[in-house]
N, C-alpha and C positions, 0 to 999 in steps of 0.2 A: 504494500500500500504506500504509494506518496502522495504528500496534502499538500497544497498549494494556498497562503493566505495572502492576501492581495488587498490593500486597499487603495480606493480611487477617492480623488473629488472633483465635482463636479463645480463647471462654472456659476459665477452668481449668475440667475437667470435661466439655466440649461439644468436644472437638478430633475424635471419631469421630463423633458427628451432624455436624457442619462439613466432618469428610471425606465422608461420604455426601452433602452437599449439592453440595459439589464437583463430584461423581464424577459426578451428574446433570445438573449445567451441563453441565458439559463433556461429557457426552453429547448435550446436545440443542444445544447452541454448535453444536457441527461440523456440525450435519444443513444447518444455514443455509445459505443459497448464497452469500452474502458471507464466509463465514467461510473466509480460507486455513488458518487455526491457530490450537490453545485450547490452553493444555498448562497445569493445576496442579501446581504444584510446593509440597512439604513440605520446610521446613529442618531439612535434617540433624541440628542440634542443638538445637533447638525444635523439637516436634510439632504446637504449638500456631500456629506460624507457617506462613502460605500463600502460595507467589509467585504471582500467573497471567501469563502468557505470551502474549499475543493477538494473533493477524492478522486485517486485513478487507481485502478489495477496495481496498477508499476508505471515505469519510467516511458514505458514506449508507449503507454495508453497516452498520458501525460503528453507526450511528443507529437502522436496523431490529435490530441485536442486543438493544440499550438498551429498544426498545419493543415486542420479543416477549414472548409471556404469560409462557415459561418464564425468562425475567430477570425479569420483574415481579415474578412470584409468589416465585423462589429468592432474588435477589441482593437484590431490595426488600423482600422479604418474610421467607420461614424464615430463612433465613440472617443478617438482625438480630437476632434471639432469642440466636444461639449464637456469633456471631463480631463483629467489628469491623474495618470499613475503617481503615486506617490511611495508605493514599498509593495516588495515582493516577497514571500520567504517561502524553501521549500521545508517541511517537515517527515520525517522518517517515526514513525510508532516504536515504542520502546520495546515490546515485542511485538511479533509478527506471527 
């Protein structure tokens, strides 16, 4: 299993196109076969701020996520118009 935690923020003014973009990851994340779990999360006291929550298989699910059309196009593409990565980190389970 590797988890991926990721948070974005979104521009001032662009946090509902950034939710919609969201909402469509995470839509089409899950269909993956490597994808155990996708879950965006919004900070309670910033609307503007995005957690995501990721499980893969392994490494090469992880990699085919990266290099599906719908990351290309959302996470690489729309989604830099309206938001900004601001930290990534991969996580490893203590056991497996």
């Amino acid at each position: 299993m590797v988890v991926l935690a990721v948070t974005w923020v979104a521009k001032a003014g662009a946090e509902e196109k950034a939710a919609a973009l969201f909402r469509e990851l995470t839509e089409k994340s899950r269909r993956e076969p490597g994808c155990a779990m996708y879950i965006v999360h919004r900070k309670q006291d910033d609307p503007r701020t995005f957690f995501i929550y990721e499980q893969y298989r392994d490494q090469a699910a992880l990699e085919a996520h990266r290099a599906s059309a719908h990351f290309q196009d959302i996470a690489r593409g729309s989604l830099l118009e309206v938001a900004e990565r601001k930290e990534g980190a991969l996580y490893l389970p203590l056991e497996q």
